[in-house]
C-alpha positions in Angstrom: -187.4 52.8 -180.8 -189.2 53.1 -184.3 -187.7 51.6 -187.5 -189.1 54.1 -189.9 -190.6 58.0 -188.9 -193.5 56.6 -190.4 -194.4 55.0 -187.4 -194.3 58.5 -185.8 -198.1 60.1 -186.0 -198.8 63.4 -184.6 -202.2 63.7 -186.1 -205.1 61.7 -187.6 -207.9 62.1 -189.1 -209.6 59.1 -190.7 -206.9 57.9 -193.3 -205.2 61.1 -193.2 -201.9 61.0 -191.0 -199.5 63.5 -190.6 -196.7 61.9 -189.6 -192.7 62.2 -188.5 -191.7 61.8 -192.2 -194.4 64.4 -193.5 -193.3 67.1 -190.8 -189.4 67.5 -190.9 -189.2 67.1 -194.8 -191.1 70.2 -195.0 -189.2 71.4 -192.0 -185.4 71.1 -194.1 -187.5 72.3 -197.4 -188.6 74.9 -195.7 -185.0 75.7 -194.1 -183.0 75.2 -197.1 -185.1 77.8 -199.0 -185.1 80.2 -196.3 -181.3 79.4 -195.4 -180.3 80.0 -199.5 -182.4 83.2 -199.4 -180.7 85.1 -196.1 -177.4 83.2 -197.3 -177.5 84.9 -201.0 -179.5 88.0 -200.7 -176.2 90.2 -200.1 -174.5 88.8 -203.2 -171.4 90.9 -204.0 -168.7 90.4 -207.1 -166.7 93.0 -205.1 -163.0 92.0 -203.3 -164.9 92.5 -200.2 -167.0 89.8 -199.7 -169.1 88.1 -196.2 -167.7 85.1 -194.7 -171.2 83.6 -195.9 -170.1 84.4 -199.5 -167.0 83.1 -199.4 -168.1 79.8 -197.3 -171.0 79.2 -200.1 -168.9 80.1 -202.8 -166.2 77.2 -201.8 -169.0 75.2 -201.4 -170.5 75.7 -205.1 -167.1 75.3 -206.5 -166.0 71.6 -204.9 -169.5 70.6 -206.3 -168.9 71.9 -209.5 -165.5 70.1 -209.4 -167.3 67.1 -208.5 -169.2 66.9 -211.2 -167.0 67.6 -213.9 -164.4 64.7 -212.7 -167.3 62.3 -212.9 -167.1 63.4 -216.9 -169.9 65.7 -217.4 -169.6 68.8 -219.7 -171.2 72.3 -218.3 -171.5 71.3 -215.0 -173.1 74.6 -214.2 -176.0 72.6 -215.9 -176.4 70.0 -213.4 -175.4 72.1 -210.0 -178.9 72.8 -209.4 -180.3 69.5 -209.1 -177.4 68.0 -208.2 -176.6 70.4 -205.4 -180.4 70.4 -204.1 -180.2 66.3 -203.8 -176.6 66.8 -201.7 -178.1 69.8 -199.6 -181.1 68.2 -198.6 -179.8 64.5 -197.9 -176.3 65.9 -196.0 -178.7 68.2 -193.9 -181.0 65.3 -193.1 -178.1 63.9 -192.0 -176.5 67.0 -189.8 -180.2 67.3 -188.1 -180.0 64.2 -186.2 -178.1 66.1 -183.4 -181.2 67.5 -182.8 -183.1 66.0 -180.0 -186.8 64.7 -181.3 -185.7 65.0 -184.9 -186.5 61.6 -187.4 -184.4 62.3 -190.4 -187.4 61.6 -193.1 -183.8 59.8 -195.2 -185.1 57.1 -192.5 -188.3 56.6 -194.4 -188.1 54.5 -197.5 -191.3 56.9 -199.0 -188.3 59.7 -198.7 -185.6 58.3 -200.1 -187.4 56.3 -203.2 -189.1 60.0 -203.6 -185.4 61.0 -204.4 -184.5 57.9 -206.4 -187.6 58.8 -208.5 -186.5 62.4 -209.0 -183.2 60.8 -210.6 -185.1 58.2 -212.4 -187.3 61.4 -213.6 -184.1 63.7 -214.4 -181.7 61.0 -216.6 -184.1 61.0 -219.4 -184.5 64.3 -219.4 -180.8 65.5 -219.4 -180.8 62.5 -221.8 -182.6 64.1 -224.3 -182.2 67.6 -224.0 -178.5 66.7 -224.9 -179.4 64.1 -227.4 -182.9 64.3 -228.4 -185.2 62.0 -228.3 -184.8 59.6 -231.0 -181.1 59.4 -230.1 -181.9 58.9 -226.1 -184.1 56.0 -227.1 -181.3 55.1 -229.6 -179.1 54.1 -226.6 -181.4 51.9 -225.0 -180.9 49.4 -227.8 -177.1 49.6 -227.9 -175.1 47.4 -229.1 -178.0 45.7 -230.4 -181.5 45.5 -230.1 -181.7 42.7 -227.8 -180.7 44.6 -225.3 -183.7 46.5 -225.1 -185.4 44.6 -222.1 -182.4 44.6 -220.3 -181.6 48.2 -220.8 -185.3 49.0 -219.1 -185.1 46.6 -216.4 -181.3 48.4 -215.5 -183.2 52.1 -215.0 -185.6 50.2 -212.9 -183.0 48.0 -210.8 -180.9 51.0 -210.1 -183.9 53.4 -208.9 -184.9 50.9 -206.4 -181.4 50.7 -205.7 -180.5 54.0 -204.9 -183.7 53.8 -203.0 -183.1 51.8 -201.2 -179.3 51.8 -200.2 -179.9 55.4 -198.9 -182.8 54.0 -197.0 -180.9 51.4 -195.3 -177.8 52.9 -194.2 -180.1 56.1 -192.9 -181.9 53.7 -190.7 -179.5 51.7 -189.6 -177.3 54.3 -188.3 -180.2 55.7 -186.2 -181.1 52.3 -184.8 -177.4 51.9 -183.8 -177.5 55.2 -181.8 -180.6 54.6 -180.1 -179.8 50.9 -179.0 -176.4 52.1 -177.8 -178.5 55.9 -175.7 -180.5 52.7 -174.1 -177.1 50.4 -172.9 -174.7 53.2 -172.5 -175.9 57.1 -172.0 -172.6 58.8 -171.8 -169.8 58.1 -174.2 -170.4 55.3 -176.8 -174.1 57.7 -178.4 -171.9 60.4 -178.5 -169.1 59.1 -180.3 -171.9 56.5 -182.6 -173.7 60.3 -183.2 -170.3 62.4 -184.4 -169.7 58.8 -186.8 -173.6 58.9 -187.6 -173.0 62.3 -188.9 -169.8 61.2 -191.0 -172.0 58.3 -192.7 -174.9 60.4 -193.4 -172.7 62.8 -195.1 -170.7 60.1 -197.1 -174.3 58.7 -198.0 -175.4 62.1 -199.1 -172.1 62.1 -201.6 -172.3 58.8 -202.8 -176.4 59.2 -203.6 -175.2 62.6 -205.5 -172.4 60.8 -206.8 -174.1 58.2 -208.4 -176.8 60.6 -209.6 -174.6 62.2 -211.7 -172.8 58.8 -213.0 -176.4 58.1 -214.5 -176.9 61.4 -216.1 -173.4 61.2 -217.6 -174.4 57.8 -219.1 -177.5 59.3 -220.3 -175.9 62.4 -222.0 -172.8 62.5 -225.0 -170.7 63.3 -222.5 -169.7 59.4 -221.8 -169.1 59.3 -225.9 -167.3 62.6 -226.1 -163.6 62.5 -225.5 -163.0 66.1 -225.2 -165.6 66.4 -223.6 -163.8 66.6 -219.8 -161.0 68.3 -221.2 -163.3 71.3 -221.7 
């Protein structure tokens, strides 16, 4: 049993590893961009439309609904990143049915990687909406005291959402393979289907809060109308 894919090598040289982690993160890139491509290539505005259109289009617009509950405006804005962080986390997830897969989620390198990506995005959504000097404004609101705390926050929650993802991923798969060594029949397959159930629910909540801090960071919190629109 390994605690992290990390511990997984399947080649070496020197300092160099390619490991677990490494491997199937480019494996669900890889199939996510190839998936969306076949998926969208037959793209259609007609009444007769695939099952594939119809399926991805439902999909697209509970996200879209998603966001704008949490309060942001244009959601449309935020589908891409937002949707590639669900996608990639709920798939991680669905994978583990796979025999010999690690989901890299198990690998506190992977899921800080996404925390980072957040930590990266806020500001930037921050002041594309705001600009600058009124992004920077917020960090010493109500007064300037604040300031230290306000930076310390953005750190706190990126190792956070780093490492909540992290530990719930890992925990889930240690659980599985603890109960495949007592009992081989009925209890992994039951801990699998409620594996799979978690992993998504983690996937929402990571997206979830993803959004939250991009709301914060944007006028949209301020703007009363704003989920009206």
């Amino acid at each position: 049993m390994h605690l992290s894919p990390d511990e997984i090598i399947y080649w070496q040289h020197g300092v160099v590893k390619l490991n677990a982690t490494i491997v199937f993160t480019w494996v669900l890139m890889i199939l996510l961009t190839v998936g969306s491509k076949l998926i969208t290539r037959k793209l259609t505005t007609d009444y007769q439309r695939s099952r594939w259109q119809n399926l991805l289009e439902i999909l697209i617009s509970g996200m879209v609904d998603q966001i704008k509950e949490i309060g942001l405006r244009q959601p449309e804005k935020y589908i891409g990143f937002l949707g590639t962080i669900f996608l990639f986390v709920g798939t991680a997830a669905l994978c583990t049915i796979i025999p010999g897969y690690e989901p890299p989620t198990g690998s506190l390198s992977t899921t800080l990687a996404l925390a980072l990506c957040v930590f990266v995005a806020v500001p930037l959504f921050g002041i594309e909406d705001q600009g600058l000097r009124g992004y920077l404004k917020t960090y010493t609101e109500p007064t300037v005291i604040m300031l230290p705390f306000n930076l310390i926050s953005e750190v706190s929650r990126t190792l956070a959402l780093a490492v909540r993802l992290f530990g719930n991923m890992m925990s889930g798969s240690m659980i599985i393979a603890i109960l495949l060594s007592i009992t081989p029949y009925l209890f992994p397959v039951v801990m699998t289907l409620l594996g799979l159930l978690t992993g998504m629910v983690q996937a929402y909540i990571f997206t979830v809060l993803a959004a939250v801090y991009i709301m914060a960071a944007t006028r949209a919190e301020k703007d009363p109308t704003a989920i009206s629109n």
